[in-house]
Phi, psi and omega in degrees: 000060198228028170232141234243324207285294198338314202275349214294323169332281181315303173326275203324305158306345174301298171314309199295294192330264194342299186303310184297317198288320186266330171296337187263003147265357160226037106309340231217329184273182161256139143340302178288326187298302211297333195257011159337124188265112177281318163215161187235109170224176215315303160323275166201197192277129170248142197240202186291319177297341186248027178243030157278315156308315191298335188309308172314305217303292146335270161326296158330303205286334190279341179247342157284352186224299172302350190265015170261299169210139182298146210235149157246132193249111195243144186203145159324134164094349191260171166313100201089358166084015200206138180237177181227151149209159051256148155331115167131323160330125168271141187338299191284036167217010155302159181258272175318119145208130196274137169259120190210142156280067209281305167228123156277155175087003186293326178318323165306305188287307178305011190213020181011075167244332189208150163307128135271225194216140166236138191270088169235134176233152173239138167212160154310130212270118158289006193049211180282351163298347173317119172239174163321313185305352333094343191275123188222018177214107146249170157223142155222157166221143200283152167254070186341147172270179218286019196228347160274143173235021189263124171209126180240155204231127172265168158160152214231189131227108154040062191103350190216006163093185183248155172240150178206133177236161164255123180260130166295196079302296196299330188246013200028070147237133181257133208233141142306143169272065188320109140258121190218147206255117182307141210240041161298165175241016162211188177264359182294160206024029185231186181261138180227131175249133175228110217291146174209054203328293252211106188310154196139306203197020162312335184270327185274316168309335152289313210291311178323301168322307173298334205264340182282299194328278179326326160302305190258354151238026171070195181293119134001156118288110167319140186052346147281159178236127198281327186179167208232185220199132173208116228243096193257102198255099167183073152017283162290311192302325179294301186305292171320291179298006142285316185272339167301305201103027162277312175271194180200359178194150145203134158207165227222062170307345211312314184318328201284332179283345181303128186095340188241038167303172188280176150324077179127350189267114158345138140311120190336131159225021184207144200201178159293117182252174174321303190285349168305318185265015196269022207209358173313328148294329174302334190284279178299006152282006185247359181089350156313111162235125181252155190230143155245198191303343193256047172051039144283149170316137189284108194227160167182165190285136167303076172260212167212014177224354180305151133301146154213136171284080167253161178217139205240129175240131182319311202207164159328288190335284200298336152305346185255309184318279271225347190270310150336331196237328168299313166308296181312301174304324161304333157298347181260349177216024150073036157265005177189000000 
């Protein structure tokens, strides 16, 4: 497996594992179990619901993948944030370091509110220099809530664009999909997001929203509504809807907040992480042009502990509308 293509198979069944394992645990659970906090590790808060993957994760990547050439597999839950596999291995003689997500997005799925995702990039191993930027194998695939029966499944390589298939649950039949990234030319009546999960630090990240809005479509209209808001807390999920062609802007300022919280309020104490981003090519083999805050091509080390600040535009155009009025103001207000 030391072509990148190899693993794509292999991946892909994993997702299935995982998704099909988590939709039937949350037929079967209560609400209060799945969100149950089991643990707080490097990465984020972990419930219950994500040591259903996890369970999979491991075990799967070491007989399905390691016992062909050794990998380093780094993810939110494990100890250190890092695996060597096959047990026993040494790093620097890995081929692979897998970047996973087992579920983005679980605060939605556990409260069967939003689809998540499980999250993967492969890039060649690079030791800790290893970056998103390097990553040349993704996949993401949705984790239906238990009333949907519909899920797509993504995936890129490097350089060759993208595929996207839908799996039915009722009839297990899997069909392609057409997906495509809106080719409007401004954000008016379409979603324009500026992400603000997690009380702290909500107020200065709307007024930034408003002040991009008001720049680039003017005063309001009476009874009219100039563009919407969709405040989706799952990174891929976020991706997704920019390569369906649901959103037309998104961005995911929080790092930029460190030190400005409002008054009374904690310091951010959650962000965008790496493993959040493991799945970012596929937006731009689908033409999604991402970025990180100061508008440079979008990078960040493969960990489980960076911040990352990024901004996702449907298309050029709308990058050209909407990045001019964004950069300035974060610049008028010593974020960047």
């Amino acid at each position: 497996m030391n072509d990148v293509r190899e693993l794509l198979e292999p991946l892909k069944r994993l997702h299935r594992l995982i998704r099909d394992r988590v939709v039937e645990e949350c037929e079967r659970s209560s609400v209060a179990h799945l969100s149950q906090v089991v643990a707080d590790d490097e990465g984020d808060t972990i419930f219950a619901v994500d040591r259903v993957s996890e369970e999979l994760l491991i075990e799967f990547i070491e007989r399905e993948i390691a016992s062909n050439v050794p990998v380093v597999m780094i993810a939110e839950g494990i100890e250190g944030g890092k695996v060597v596999l096959p047990r026993g291995a040494d790093e620097v003689d890995a081929v692979w370091r897998i970047l996973v997500d087992p579920i983005d997005g679980t605060r939605g799925l556990m409260y069967q509110k939003r689809s998540a995702w499980v999250l993967t990039g492969v890039a060649p191993n690079n030791d800790d220099a290893t970056s998103l930027g390097d990553i040349e194998l993704a996949i993401q695939t949705e984790i239906p809530l238990v009333k949907q029966h519909l899920s797509d499944v993504l995936w890129a390589v490097k350089g060759e664009g993208f595929s996207a298939e839908r799996y039915n649950r009722i009839s297990g039949e899997t069909f392609p999909v057409h997906l495509s990234p809106s080719k409007a030319e401004t954000i008016s009546q379409g979603y324009a997001t500026i992400s603000r999960f997690f009380p702290g630090y909500r107020g200065e990240l709307a007024e930034i929203d408003d002040e991009v809005v008001a720049r680039a479509l003017g005063a309001p209209k009476e009874g009219k509504a100039q563009c919407f808001e969709d405040q989706y807390i799952s990174t891929g999920g976020q991706l997704y809807e920019l390569i369906a062609g649901h959103d037309r802007f998104i961005a995911d300022l929080r790092p930029l907040m460190r030190g400005r919280s409002a008054a009374g309020y904690p310091e951010l104490s959650i962000c965008c992480h790496p493993y959040d981003l493991a799945t970012e090519l596929i937006a731009r083999e689908a033409g999604v042009i991402v970025t990180g805050a100061d508008g440079d091509p979008l990078d960040a080390p493969m960990n489980v502990e960076a911040d990352v600040a990024w901004i996702g535009y449907a298309n050029r155009t709308i990058s050209e509308h909407i990045e001019p009025h964004l950069t300035a103001i974060l610049h008028e207000r010593g974020m960047i």
